[in-house]
LODREN-868624 format. One line per field, with one value per residue (C-alpha): residue number from 1; residue in three letters; z, x, y. Coordinates in steps of 0.5 Angstrom, whole numbers, plus 2048, in hexadecimal, padded with zeros to 3 digits. Layout:
BEGIN
i (NUM/...) .
aa (ALA/...) .
zz (Z/...) .
xx (X/...) .
yy (Y/...) .
//
This chain:
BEGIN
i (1/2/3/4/5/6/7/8/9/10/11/12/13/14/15/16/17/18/19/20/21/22/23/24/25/26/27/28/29/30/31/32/33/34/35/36/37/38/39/40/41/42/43/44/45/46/47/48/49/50/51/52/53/54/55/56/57/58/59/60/61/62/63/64/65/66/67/68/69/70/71/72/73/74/75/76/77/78/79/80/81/82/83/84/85/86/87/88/89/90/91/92/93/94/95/96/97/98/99/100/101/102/103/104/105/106/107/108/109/110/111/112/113/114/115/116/117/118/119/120/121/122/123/124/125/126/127/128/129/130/131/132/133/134/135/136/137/138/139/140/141/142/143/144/145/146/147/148/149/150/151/152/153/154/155/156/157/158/159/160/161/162/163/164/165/166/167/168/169/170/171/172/173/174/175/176/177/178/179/180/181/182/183/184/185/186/187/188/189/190/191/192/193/194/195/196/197/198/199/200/201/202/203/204/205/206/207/208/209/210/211/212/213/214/215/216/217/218/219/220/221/222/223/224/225/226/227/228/229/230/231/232/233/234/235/236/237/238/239/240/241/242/243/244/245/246/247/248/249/250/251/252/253/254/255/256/257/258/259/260/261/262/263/264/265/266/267/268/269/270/271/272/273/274/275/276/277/278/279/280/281/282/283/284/285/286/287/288/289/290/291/292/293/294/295/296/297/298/299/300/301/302/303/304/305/306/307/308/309/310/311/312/313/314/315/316/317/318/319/320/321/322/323/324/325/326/327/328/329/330/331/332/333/334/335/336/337/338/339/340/341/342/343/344/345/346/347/348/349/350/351/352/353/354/355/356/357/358/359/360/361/362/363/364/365/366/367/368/369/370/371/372/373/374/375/376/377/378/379/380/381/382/383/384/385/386/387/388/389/390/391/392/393/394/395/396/397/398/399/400/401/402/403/404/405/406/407/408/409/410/411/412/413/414/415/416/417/418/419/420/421/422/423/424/425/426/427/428/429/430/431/432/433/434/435/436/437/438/439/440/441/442/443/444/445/446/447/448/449/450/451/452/453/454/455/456/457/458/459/460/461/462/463/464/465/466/467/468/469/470/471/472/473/474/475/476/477/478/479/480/481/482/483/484/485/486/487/488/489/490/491/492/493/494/495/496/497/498/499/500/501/502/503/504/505/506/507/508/509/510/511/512/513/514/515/516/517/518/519/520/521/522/523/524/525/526/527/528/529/530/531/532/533/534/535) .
aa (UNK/UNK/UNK/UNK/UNK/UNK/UNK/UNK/UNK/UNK/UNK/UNK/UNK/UNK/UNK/UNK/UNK/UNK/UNK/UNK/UNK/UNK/UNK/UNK/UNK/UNK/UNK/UNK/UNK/UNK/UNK/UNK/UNK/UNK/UNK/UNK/UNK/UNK/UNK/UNK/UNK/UNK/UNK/UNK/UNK/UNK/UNK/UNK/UNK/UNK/UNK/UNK/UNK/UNK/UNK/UNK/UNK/UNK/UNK/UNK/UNK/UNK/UNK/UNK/UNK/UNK/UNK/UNK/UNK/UNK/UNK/UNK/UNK/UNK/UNK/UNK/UNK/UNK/UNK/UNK/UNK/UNK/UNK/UNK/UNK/UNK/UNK/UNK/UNK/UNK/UNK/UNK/UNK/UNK/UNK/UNK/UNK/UNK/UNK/UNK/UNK/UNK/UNK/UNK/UNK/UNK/UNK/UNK/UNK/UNK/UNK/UNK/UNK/UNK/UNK/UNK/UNK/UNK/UNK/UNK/UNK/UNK/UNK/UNK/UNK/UNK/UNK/UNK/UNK/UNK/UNK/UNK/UNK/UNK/UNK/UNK/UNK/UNK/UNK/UNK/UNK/UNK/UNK/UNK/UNK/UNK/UNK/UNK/UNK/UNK/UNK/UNK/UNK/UNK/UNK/UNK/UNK/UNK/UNK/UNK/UNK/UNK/UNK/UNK/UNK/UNK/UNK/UNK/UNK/UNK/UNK/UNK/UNK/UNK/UNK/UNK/UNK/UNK/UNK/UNK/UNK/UNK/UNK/UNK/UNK/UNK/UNK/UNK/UNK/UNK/UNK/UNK/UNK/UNK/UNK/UNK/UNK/UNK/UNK/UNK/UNK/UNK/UNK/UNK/UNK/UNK/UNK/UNK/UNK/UNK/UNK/UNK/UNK/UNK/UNK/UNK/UNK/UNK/UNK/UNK/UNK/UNK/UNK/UNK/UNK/UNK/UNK/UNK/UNK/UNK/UNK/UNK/UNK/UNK/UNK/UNK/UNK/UNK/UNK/UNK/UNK/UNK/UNK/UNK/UNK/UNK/UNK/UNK/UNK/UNK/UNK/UNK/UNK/UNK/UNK/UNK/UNK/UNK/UNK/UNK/UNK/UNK/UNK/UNK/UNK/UNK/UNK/UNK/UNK/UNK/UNK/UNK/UNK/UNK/UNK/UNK/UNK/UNK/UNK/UNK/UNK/UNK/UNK/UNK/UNK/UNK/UNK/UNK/UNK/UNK/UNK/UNK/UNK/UNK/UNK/UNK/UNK/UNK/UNK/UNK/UNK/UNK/UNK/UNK/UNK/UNK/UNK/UNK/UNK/UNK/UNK/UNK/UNK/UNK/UNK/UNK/UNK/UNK/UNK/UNK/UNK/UNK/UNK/UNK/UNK/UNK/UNK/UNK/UNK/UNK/UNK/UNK/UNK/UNK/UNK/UNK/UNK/UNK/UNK/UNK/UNK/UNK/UNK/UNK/UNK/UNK/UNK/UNK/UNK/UNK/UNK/UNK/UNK/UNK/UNK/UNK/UNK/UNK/UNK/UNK/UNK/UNK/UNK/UNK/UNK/UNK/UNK/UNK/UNK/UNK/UNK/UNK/UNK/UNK/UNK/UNK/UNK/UNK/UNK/UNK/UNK/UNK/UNK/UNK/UNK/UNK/UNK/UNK/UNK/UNK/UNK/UNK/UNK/UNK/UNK/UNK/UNK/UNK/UNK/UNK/UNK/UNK/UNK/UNK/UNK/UNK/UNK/UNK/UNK/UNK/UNK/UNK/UNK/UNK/UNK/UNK/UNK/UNK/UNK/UNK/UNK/UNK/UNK/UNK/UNK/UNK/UNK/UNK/UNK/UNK/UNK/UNK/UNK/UNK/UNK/UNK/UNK/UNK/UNK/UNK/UNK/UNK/UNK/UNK/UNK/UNK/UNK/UNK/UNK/UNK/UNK/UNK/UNK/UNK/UNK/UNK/UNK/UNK/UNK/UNK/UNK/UNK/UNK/UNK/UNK/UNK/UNK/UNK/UNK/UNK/UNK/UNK/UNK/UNK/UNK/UNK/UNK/UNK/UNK/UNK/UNK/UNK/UNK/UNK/UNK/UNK/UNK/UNK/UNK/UNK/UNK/UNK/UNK/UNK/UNK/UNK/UNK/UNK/UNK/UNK/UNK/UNK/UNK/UNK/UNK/UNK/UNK/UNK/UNK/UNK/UNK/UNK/UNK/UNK/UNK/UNK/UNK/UNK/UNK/UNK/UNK/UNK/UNK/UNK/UNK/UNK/UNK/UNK/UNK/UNK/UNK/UNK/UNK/UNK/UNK) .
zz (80E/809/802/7FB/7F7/7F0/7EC/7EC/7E5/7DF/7DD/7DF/7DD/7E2/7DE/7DE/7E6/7EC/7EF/7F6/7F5/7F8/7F2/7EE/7F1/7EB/7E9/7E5/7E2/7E5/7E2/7E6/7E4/7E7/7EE/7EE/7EC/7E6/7E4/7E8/7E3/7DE/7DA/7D3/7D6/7D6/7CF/7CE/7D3/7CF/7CA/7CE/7D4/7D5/7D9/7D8/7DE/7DD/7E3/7E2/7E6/7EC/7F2/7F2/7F9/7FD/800/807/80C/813/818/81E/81B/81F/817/81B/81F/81A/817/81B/81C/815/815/81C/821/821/826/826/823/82A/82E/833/837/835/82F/830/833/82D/827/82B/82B/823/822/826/822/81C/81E/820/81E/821/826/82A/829/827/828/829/82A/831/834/83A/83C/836/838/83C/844/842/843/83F/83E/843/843/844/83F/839/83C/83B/834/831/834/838/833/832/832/831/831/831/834/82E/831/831/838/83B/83A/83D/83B/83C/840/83B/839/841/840/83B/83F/843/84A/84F/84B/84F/84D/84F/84B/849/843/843/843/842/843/844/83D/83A/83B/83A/833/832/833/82E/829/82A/828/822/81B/817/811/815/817/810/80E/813/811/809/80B/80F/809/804/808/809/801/801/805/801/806/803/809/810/816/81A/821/824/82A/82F/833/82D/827/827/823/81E/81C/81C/816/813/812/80F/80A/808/807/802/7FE/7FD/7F9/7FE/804/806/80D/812/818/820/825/82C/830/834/830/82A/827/826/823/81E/81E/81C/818/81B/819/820/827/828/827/82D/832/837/83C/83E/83D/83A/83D/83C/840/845/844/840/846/848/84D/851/851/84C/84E/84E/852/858/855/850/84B/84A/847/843/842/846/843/845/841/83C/83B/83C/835/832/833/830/829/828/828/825/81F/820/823/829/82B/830/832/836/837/83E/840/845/840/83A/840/842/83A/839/840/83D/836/838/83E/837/833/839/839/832/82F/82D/824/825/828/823/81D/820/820/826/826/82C/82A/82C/830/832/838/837/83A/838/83B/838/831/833/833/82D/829/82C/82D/825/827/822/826/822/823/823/821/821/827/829/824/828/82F/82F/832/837/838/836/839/83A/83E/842/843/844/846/840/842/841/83B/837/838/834/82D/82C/824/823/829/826/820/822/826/820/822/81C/81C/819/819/81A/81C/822/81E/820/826/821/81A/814/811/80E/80C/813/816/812/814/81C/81B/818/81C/823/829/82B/827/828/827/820/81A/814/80F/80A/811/813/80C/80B/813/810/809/80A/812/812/80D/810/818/815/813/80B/808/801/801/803/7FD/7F6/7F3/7EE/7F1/7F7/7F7/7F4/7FA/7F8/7F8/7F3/7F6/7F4/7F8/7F8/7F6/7F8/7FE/801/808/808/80D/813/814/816/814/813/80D/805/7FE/7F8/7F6/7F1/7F2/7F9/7F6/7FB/7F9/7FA/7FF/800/805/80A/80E/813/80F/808/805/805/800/7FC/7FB/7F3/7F2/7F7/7F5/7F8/7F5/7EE/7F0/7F0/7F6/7F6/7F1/7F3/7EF/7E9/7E8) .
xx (7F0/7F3/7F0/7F3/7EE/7F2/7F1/7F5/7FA/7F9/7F8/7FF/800/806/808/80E/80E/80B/805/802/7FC/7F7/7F2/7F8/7FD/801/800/805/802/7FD/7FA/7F7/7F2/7EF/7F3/7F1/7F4/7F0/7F2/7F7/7F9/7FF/803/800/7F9/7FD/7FE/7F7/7F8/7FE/7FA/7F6/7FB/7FE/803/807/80C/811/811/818/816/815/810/80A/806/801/804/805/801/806/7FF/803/808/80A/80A/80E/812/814/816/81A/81E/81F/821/824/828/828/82B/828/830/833/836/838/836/83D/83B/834/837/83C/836/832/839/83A/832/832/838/835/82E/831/829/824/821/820/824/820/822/820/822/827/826/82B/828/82D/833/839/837/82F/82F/82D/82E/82E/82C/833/836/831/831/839/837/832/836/82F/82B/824/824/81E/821/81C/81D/81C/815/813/810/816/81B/821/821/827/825/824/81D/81C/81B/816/811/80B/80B/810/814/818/820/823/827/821/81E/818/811/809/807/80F/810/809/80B/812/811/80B/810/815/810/80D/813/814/811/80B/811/816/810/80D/814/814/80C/80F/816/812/80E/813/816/811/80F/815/814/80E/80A/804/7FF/801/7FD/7FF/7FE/7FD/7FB/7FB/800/804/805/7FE/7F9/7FD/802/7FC/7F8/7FE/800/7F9/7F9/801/7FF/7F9/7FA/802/804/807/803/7FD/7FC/7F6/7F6/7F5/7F4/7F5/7F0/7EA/7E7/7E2/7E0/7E6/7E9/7E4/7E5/7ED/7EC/7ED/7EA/7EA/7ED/7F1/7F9/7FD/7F7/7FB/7F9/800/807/80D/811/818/815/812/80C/808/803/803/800/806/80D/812/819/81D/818/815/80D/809/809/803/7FC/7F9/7F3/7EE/7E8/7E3/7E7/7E7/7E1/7DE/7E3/7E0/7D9/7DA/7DE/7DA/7D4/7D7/7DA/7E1/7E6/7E8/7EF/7F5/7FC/7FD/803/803/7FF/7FB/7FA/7F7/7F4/7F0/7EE/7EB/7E7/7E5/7E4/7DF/7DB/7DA/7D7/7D2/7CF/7CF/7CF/7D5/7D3/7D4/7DA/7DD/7DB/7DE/7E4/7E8/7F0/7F5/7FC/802/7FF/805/804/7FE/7FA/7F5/7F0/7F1/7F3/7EC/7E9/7EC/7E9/7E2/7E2/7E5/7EB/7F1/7F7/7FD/803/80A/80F/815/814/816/81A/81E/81C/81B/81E/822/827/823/81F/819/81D/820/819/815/819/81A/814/80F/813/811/80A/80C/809/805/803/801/7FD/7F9/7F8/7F6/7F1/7EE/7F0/7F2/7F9/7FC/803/807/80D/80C/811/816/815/818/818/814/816/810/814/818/812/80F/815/815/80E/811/817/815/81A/815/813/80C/80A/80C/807/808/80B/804/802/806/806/7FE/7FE/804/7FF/7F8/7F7/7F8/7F3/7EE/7F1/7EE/7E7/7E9/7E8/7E9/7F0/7F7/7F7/7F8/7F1/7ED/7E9/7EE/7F2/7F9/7FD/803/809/80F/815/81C/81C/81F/81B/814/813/80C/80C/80A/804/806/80C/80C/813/818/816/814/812/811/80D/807/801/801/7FD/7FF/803/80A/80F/815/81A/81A/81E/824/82A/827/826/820/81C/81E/818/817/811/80B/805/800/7F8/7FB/800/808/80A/812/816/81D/822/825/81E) .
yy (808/80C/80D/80E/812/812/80C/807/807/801/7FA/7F7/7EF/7EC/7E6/7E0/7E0/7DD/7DF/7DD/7DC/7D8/7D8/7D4/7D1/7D1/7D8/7DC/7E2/7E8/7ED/7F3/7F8/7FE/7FD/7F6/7EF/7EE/7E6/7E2/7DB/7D7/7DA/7D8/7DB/7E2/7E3/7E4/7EB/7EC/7F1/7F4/7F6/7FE/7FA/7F4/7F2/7EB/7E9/7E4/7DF/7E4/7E2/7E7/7E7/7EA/7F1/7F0/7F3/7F5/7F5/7FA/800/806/80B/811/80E/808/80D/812/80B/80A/812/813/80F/808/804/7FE/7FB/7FE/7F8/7FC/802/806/804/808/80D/80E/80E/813/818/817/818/81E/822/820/822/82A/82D/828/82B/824/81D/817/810/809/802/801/7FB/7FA/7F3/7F2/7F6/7F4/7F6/7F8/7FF/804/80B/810/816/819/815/817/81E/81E/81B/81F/826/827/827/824/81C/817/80F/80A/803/7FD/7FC/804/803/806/80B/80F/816/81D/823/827/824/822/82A/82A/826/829/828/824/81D/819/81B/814/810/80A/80A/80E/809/80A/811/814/811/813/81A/81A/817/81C/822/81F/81D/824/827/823/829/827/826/821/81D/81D/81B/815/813/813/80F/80A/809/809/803/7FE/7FF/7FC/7F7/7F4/7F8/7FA/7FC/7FE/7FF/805/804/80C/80F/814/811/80F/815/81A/81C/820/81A/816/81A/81C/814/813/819/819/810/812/817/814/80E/809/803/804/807/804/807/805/80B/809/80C/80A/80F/80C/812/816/80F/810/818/816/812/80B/805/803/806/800/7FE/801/801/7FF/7FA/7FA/7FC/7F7/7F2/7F4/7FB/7F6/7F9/7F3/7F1/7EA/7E6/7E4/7E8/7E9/7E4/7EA/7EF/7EF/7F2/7EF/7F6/7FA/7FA/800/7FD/7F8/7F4/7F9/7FF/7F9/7F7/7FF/800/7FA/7FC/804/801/7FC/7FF/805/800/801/7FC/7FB/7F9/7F9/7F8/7F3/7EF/7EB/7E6/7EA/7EF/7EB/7E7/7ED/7EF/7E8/7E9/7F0/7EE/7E9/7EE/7F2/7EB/7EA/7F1/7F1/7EA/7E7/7E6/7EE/7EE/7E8/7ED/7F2/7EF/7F3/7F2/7F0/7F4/7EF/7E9/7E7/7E3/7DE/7D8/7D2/7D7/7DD/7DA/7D7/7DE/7E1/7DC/7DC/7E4/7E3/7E8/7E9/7E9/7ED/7EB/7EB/7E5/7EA/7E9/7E2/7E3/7EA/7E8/7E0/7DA/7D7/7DD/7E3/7E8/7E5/7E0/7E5/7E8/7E3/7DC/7D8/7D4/7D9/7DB/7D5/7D7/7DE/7DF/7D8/7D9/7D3/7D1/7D8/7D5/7CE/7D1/7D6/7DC/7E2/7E3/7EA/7EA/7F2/7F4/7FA/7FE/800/7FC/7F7/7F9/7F8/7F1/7ED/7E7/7E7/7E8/7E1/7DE/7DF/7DD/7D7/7D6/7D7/7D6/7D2/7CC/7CB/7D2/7D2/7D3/7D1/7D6/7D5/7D7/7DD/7E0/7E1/7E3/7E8/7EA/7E9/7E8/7EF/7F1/7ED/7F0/7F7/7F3/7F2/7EA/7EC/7EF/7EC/7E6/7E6/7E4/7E8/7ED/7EF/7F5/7F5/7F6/7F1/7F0/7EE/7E9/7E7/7E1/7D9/7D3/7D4/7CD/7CA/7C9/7C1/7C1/7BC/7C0/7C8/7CA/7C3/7C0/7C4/7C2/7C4/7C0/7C4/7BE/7C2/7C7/7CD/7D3/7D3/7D8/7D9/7D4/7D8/7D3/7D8/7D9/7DA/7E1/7E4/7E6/7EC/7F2/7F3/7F7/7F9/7FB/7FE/7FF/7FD/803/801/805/801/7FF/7FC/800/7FD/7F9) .
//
């Protein structure tokens, strides 16, 4: 995780608004000190701060919260999005093709093309690029374009050429070893200047977002080293999020070396859905195969083993069920070799776990496994017509992404974005979680924000953070919001009170068509990283 070695600025009192807080329900002030939150309470009780505060903060009714934490985020790629070719807006592939064109004249000096975010499932006759046709659109120039799911990708020539060794040169997306060494030559292309530019973009953005931490998942097949520990330094000695790392080898030491708090994240025991290469037990409705396994139980089980008793996290990418299957079977093989309290305390994570059952759901809970997840995902490829659907057969679709059966059975939730699979959006996260396409696997927005705020903290073994309580670190964020609602208990979504006997901290409506919430402030160890302009 990253370190700050400054110390944090003054005593600031925030006053004359809501703070959520869990240890006074109806709490309108906050006083933080030394990088903490000091006191939470009433108005009236803040005067007697008032004299021997550096700062005072009117809050004019403003909501304060906990920052959130987005518990699965690509930094460099999320933010060459933010800064490169985005194409996650085309409805049609001639629509694709005409961005790539503009991109490329407006880019004469980059010395590879970069772009994300194509999905030809969406477009009229669901083919995506050829070759040909990005060679013509680029003049022949190097072009890297991720599919949205970032386990597929189609490519031009040019960089074809950049690649040792023989690739493939058809027209179909390049998939797992192709694709990983067709991002490696693009992203090796990229300057130490362009990539510490996109980190401090990315970063920039989510503090705008109220994000206040995110979990880097890096790896040898995903970024390198260099990105890695560049992110890490560039986030501790800069104001801005906190930068937790995961680095995706099976190689605990080097994890440690690099300075990774786990050699989880992007692990992967599988690959995507919408690539068709998420491992399933029986075939995908629209191929004849049943996708592909990275990892099984024993690979599994010998990683767990070697983090465990190294005192890292573990962790994994596994999607299909066959996938998340295998980890279970893993995890525990680990558990009866080394006992199963050590297993639970190390608190080992499964990135995604889309496609879950009764037993695996079972077996996150006995193996005290996190499951990080990503509502944005029902939210983009849910329901009856979507991508899952098409994938999977709507049966198996609904089993998707089951919240709140993880929930009931008392597995820890860490809500994320996979940036920039979809984007950083932590109350559209909260709400997706909320509204899911499929009603029985709704939570409850109390439930989802916490999952969104100090899930994250306790997914990276931290219990004393991601709440405004005294003691706990003052990541926080300041939110121009409507009026403030509490969920009736009997009732995950349809009904809401206001009620103050209820005694719980109220959130914003999140009910599909209201405006979200509007970042004001966030703040960071005591230390102010955004401020919206004209605040």
């Amino acid at each position: 995780m990253s370190e700050r070695t400054a110390e944090p600025p003054e005593t600031v009192l925030l006053r004359r608004g809501e703070v959520h807080s869990p240890a006074d329900p109806f709490a309108t002030a906050m006083v933080v000190e030394a990088g903490h939150v000091a006191w939470v309470g009433s108005e009236g009780a803040a005067d007697a701060f008032a004299d021997g505060v550096d700062e005072v903060i009117d809050l004019d009714g403003a909501l304060v919260t906990p920052a959130f934490t987005d518990a699965h985020v690509h930094t460099t790629a999320t933010g060459l999005a933010l800064t490169g070719l985005d194409l996650s807006g085309a409805a049609s592939l001639d629509a694709a093709l005409a961005l790539v064109r503009e991109f490329a004249a407006a880019r004469p000096d980059d010395r590879v093309l970069l772009g994300h975010g194509w999905d030809a499932a969406r477009w009229p006759g669901g083919r995506p690029p050829a070759r040909a046709e990005l060679d013509a659109a680029t003049g022949g120039r190097p072009l890297y374009l991720s599919r949205i799911d970032v386990h597929s990708a189609v490519v031009t020539t040019a960089l074809l050429d950049l690649v040792p060794g023989d690739l493939p040169r058809t027209d179909a997306p390049l998939t797992k070893d192709d694709h990983h060494a067709v991002r490696r030559a693009a992203l090796a292309a990229i300057t130490p200047t362009q990539r510490a530019e996109a980190q401090r973009t990315a970063l920039a953005h989510a503090a705008s977002l109220g994000i206040g931490s995110v979990h880097e998942c890096g790896g040898p097949q995903i970024s390198s080293e260099d990105d890695f520990t560049g992110l890490l330094k560039l986030a501790a000695e800069a104001p801005g999020p906190r930068v937790v790392g995961y680095w995706a080898e099976q190689n605990a030491d080097r994890a440690r070396e690099l300075g990774a708090v786990g050699a989880a994240g992007d692990l992967f025991a599988d690959g995507a859905l919408g690539s068709h290469t998420a491992c399933l037990h029986a075939p995908y409705a629209d191929a004849d195969h049943a996708g592909t396994a990275y990892l099984d139980a024993e690979a599994i089980a010998a990683h767990v083993v070697a983090c465990t008793e190294a005192g890292l996290q573990a962790g994994f990418h596994a999607i299909g069920d066959a996938a998340v299957s295998a980890v279970v079977e893993g995890v525990r093989a680990a558990a009866d070799k080394l006992g199963p309290a050590r297993i639970r305390a190390a608190r080992h994570r499964v990135e995604h776990a889309e496609m879950l059952t009764p037993e695996t759901i079972a077996g996150f809970a006995e193996l005290g496994l996190t499951a990080s997840v990503q509502p944005a995902f029902d939210a983009l490829w849910g329901g009856e017509d979507g991508m899952y659907a098409r994938r999977l057969g709507a049966g198996r679709a609904r089993t998707l992404n089951p919240f709140a059966a993880l929930l009931r059975a008392g597995v820890p939730l860490a809500l994320g974005s996979d940036s920039p699979v979809t984007p950083l959006d932590p109350w559209g996260t909260v709400r997706a979680a909320a509204f899911h396409h499929t009603p029985e696997h709704r939570v409850s927005v109390r439930a989802a924000f916490t999952a969104h705020t100090r899930g994250g903290w306790r997914a990276m073994g931290r219990d004393d953070a991601g709440v405004l309580v005294p003691g706990a670190p003052a990541d926080y964020a300041v939110w121009h919001t409507g009026e403030l609602v509490v969920q009736a208990p009997d009732d995950r979504v349809a009904r809401w009170s206001t009620d103050p006997r209820s005694g719980t901290p109220g959130l914003p409506d999140l009910t599909p068509g209201r405006d979200l919430p509007a970042c004001l402030r966030t703040v960071v160890g005591g230390r102010t990283v955004f401020v919206r302009p004209g605040e």
